[in-house]
VEXKE-120400 format. One line per 4 residues: for each residue x, y, z of C-alpha. Coordinates in nm, 2 decimals, always signed. Layout:
<titis>
X,Y,Z ~ ...
</titis>
This chain:
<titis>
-0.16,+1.64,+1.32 ~ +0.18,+1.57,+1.14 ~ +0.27,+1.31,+0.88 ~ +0.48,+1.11,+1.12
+0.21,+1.09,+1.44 ~ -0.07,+1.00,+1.19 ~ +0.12,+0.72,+1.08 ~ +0.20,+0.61,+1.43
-0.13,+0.60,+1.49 ~ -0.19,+0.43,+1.15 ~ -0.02,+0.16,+1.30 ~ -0.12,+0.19,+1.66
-0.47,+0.12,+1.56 ~ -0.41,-0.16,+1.32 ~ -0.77,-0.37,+1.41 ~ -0.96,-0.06,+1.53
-1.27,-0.07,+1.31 ~ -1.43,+0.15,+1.56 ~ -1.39,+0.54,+1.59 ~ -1.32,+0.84,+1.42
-1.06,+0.91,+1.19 ~ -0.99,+1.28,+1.09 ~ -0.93,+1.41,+0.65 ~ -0.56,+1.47,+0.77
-0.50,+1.18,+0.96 ~ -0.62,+0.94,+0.61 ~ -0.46,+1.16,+0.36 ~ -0.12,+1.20,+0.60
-0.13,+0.77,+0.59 ~ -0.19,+0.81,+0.20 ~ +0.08,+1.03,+0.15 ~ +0.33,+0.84,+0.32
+0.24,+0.52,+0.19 ~ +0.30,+0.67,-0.18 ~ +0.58,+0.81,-0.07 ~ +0.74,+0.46,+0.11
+0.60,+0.29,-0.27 ~ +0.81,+0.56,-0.47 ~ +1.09,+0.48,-0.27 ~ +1.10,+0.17,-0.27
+0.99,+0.12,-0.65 ~ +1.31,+0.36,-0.76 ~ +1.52,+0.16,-0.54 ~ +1.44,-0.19,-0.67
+1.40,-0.02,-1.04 ~ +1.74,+0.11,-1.03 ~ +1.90,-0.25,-0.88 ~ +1.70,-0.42,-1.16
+1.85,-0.23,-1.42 ~ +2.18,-0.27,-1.25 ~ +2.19,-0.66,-1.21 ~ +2.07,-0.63,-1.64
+2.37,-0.38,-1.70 ~ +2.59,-0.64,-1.48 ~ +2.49,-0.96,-1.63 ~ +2.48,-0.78,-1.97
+2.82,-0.69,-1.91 ~ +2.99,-1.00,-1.73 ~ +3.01,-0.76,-1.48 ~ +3.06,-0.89,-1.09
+2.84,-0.68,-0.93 ~ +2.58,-0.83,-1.09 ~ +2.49,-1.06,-0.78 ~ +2.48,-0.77,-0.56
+2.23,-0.54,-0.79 ~ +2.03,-0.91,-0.83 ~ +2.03,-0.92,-0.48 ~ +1.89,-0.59,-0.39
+1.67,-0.63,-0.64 ~ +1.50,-0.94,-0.47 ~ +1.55,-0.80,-0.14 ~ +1.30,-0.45,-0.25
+1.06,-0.67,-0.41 ~ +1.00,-0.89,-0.15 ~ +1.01,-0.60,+0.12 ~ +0.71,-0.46,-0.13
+0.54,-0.73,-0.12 ~ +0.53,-0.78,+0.27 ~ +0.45,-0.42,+0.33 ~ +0.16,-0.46,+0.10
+0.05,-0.73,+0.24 ~ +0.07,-0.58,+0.62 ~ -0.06,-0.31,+0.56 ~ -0.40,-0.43,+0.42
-0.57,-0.45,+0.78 ~ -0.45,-0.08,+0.88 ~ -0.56,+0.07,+0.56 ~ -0.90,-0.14,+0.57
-0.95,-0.01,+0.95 ~ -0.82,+0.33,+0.86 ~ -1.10,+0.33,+0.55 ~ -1.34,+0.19,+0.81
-1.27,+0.50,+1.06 ~ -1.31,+0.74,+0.81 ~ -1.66,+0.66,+0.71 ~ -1.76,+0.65,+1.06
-1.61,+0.98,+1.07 ~ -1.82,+1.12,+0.76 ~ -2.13,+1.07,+0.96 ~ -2.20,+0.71,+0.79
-2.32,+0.42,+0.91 ~ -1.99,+0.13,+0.97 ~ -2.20,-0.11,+0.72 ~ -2.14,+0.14,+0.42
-1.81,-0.03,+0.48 ~ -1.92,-0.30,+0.32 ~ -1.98,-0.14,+0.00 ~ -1.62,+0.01,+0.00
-1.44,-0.34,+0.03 ~ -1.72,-0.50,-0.20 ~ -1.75,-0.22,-0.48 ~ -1.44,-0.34,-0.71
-1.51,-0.71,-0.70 ~ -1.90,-0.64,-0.81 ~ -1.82,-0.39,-1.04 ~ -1.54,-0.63,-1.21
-1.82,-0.93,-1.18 ~ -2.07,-0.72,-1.39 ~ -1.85,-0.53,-1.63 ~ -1.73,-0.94,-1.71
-2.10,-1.10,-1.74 ~ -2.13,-0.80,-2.04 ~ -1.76,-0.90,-2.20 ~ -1.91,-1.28,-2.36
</titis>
């Protein structure tokens, strides 16, 4: 399978928690997901320091580079945020796929928060 119908079906199966995911389909999704982050983070860098340089300058363009700016940070933020279901369900389909149980799931989504909860009951 490809990069671009892997992250068709990335998005085709957006609430299926149930099946099989394939190594190539998750690492095709994780590859362009970095990529679409790189993109977009060199694109709204390179705005930011624009709009600085413009406003630095009394420039006029500096509302345009601001702009941009705003525009790829809130477009990052949405995408993140859309893509949390489809990468939990993708995650979910994957350890089905490994020959686990869909309940070690549970231990995926639930590992960071308990492992951040006891490192902190150490840190007083």
């Amino acid at each position: 399978m490809d990069m671009l119908s892997a992250y068709k079906d990335y998005w085709k199966k957006y609430f299926s928690f149930s099946g099989r995911s394939t190594r190539s389909d998750f690492w095709w999704v994780v590859l362009a997901n970095i990529l679409i982050g790189i993109v977009a983070t060199a694109i709204g860098g390179s705005s930011i320091f624009s709009a600085l340089d413009s406003a630095l300058n009394d420039s006029s363009q500096s509302q345009a580079a601001t702009g941009l700016a705003g525009f790829v940070i809130v477009f990052v933020v949405l995408y993140q945020l859309l893509t949390i279901i489809p990468n939990l369900s993708l995650q979910s389909r994957r350890i089905i796929d490994t020959g686990l149980s869909g309940w070690w799931f549970i231990l995926v989504v639930l590992a960071y928060p308990l492992a951040r909860g006891f490192a902190s009951s150490f840190t007083k």
